[in-house]
N, C-alpha and C positions, 0 to 999 in steps of 0.2 A: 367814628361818624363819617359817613361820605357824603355826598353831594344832596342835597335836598331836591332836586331836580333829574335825580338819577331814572334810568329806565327800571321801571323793576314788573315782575310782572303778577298780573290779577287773576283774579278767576271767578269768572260771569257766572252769573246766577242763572239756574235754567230759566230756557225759555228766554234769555235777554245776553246777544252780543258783549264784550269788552268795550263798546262804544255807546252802549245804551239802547241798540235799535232792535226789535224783536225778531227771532229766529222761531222757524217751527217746530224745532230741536236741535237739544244741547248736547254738541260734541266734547268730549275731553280728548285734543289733541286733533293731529290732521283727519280728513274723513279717509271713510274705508274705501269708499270706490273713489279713485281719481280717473282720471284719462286727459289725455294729449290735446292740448285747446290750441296749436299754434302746429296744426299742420301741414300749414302753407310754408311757412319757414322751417320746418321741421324737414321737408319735403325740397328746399331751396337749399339750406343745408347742407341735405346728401348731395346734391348736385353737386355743390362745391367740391364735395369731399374726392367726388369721384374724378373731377377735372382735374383736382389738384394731383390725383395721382396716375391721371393721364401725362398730365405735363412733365410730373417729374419721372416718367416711364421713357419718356420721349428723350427728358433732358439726359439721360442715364445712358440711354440706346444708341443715340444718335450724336450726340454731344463731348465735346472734346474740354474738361475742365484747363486742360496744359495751355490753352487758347488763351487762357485769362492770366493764368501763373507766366507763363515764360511769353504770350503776347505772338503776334504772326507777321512776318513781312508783307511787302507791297503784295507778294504774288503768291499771298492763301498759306506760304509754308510755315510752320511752326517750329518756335527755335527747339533745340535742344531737343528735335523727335526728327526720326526717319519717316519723312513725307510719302506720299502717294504721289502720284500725277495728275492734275487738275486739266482739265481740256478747257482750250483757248487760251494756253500760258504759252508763250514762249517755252520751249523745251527746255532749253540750258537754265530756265530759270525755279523750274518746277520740279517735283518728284523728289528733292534734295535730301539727303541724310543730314541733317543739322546736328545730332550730336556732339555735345561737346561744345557748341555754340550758345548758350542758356542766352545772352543778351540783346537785346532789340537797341538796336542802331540806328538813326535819325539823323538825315543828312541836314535837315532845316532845322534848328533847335529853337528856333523860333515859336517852334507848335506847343514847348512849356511855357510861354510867354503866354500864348495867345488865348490859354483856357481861362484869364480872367476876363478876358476880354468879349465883348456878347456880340459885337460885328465882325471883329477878324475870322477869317474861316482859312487856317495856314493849313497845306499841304505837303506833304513831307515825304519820299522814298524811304523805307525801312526796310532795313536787312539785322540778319542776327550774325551777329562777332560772338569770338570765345574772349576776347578780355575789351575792355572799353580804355579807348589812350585818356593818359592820366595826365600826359604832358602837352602842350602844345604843337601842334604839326602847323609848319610853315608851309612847306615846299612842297614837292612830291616826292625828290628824293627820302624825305624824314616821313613820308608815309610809306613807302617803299621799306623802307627800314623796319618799319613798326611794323609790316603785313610779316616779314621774312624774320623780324625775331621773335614775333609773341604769336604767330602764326593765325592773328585775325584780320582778314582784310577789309578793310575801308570800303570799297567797289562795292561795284555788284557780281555775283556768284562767277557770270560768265569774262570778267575781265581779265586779264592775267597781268599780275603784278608788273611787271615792265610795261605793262600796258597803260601804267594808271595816268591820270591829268588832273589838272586843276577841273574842277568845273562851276568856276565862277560864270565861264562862258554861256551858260545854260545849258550844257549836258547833264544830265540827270543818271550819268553813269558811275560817276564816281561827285564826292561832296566838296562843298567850296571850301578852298583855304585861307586863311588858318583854321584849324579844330583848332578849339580851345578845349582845355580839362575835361574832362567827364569822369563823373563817378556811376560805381553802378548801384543802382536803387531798383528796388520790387522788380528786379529782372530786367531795367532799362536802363540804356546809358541817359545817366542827366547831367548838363554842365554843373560846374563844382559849384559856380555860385550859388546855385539855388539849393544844391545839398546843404553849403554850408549856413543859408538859412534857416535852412530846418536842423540842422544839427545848433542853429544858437537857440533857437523855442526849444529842441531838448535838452540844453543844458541848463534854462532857463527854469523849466520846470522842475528837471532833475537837484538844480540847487534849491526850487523852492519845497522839494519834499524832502532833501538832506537835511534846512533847516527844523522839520519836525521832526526826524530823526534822521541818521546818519547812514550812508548808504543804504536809503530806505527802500530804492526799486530794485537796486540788486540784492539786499533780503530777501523782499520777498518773492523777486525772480526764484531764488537759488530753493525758495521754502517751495513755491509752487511746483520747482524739477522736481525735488527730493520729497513729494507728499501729494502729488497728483493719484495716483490709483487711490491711493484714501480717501482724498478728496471726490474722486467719481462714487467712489461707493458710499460715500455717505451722503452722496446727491441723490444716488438711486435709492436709497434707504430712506430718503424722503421723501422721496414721490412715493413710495408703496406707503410708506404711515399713511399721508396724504389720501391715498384713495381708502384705505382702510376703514378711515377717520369720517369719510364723506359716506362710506356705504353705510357704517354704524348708526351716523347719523338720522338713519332714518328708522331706526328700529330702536334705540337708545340715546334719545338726542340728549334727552336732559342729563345723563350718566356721562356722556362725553364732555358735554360742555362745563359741567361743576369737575369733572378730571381735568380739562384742560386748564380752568381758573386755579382749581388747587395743587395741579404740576406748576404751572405758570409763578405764583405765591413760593413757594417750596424752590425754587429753581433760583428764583432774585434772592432769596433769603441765605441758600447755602451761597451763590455764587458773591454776594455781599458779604458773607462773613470770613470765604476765601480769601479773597484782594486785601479785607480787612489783617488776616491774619498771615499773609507775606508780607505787608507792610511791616508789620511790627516786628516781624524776625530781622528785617533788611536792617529794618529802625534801629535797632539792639547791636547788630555785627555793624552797622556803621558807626556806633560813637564806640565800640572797641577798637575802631581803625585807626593806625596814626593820619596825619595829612599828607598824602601824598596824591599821586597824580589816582593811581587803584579807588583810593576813598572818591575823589571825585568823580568818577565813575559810578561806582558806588552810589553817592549824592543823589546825583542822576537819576536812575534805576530807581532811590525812592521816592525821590519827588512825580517821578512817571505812575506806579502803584499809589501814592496819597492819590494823586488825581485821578487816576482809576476806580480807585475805593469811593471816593465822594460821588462820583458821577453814578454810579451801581448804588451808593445806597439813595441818592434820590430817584434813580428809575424804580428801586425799588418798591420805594416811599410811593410812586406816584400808582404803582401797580396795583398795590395792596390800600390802599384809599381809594381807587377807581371800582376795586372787587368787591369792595363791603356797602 
């Protein structure tokens, strides 16, 4: 028995609607002539259609995605690509091969501060380094040092390492000291403090999805490397059912739609009687196990399928009462 209040459907008597009101003939099924009643939007629509693939013609043509990925210095150059020359730059500071550079360097660090903030509007000189100092620079000797052994300089492009200063002074040529740590993040140097806040939310979350299971993002990291092309393909394999399913439906609706309920039915029923039937073999090889640390393991694993199996057989339950 299902629901007493269920939708189910009727069929009007000629000459009189499913709602009682009188027709001057009685259709079985959609009418034979339709046409397009919504051709102001139909019409609005295409427009869109055709902007959108204006825009992303433009964005394709003319648009540099590495802009976004590796980020640009104060003067147009983009890290980690061989530049063009931009006119009204400073020469020595434009045209630059940055290769080998990937990271956006920030004399002011303040400017990670200030994006909470809805009045501050901080200013910052960027340039791209090939490593971000990890350690504290005091002096300028220990920046001097760091440009000539990791061979990423602090300055700007046109300074030359014996050249460098403090520039607490307000020089804008090279950054004030001390640098503190920086780590590198999405292609940007950020002070460590704020990494390591965001490394404690993900370890935060990371232990609250170990406590549902164990190593459970790097599972299913390692399942998503090792099952991605199967995975695309049985997304695309869904989209085509999908349209298959939508053209059918309009030449065989009702053959689709009792196929879908009676796959839908048959699908709970085998995949409930699966869960149910690993269950019981787990159930069976575990009270054969002695107690050891394997059995608890073991344990585990069945108590993970019981609760799997009960949850599948009431989605089941709730499917197959909804269908009838």
């Amino acid at each position: 028995m299902g629901f007493d209040n269920a939708v189910k459907p009727i069929q009007a008597k000629p000459g009189e609607s499913s709602q009682g009101d009188e027709i001057d003939e009685f259709t079985d099924g959609p009418a034979a002539t339709r046409e397009c009643r919504d051709v102001v939007f139909l019409a609005l629509f295409v427009v869109f259609v055709i902007g959108m693939g204006l825009v992303s013609w433009r964005a394709i043509t003319l648009g540099n995605p590495y802009r976004i990925i590796y980020g640009t210095d104060s003067y147009g150059n983009v890290c980690n690509q061989d530049n063009k020359v931009i006119e009204g730059v400073k020469p020595a500071l434009t045209g630059i091969d940055l290769r080998g550079k990937p990271y956006l360097y920030y004399f002011n660090v303040n400017v990670f501060t200030s994006v909470t903030s809805i009045t501050d509007n901080v200013a910052s000189t960027k340039i791209c380094v090939s490593k971000c100092p990890s350690t504290t620079i005091s002096t300028v000797l220990d920046m001097q040092n760091f440009a000539t052994n990791t061979d990423s300089r602090l300055c700007l492009y046109d300074i030359k390492t014996a050249a460098y200063f403090d520039g607490s002074n307000g020089n804008s040529g090279c950054p004030s000291l001390p640098i503190k740590p920086q780590e590198e993040f999405l292609y940007r140097c950020v002070p460590s403090s704020i990494t390591n806040r965001i490394d404690h939310v993900a370890t935060a979350i990371s232990s609250l999805l170990n406590a549902i299971e164990e190593n459970l993002v790097e599972k299913g990291a390692n399942d998503i490397m090792n099952s991605w092309f199967e995975m695309c393909l049985l997304c695309a394999f869904a989209v085509v059912v999908s349209v298959v399913l939508a053209l059918l439906l309009q030449f065989v609706a009702w053959f689709i739609v009792w196929f879908m309920v009676v796959a839908m039915v048959i699908g709970a029923l085998v995949a409930t009687g699966v869960c149910w039937y690993h269950y019981h073999n787990l159930r069976r090889s575990l009270d054969a196990m002695p107690a050891d640390d394997t059995s608890l393991r073991m344990e585990k694993k069945v108590r993970d399928w019981l609760i799997g199996s009960i949850c599948m057989t009431v989605i089941t339950a709730s499917i197959y009462h909804i269908s009838i």
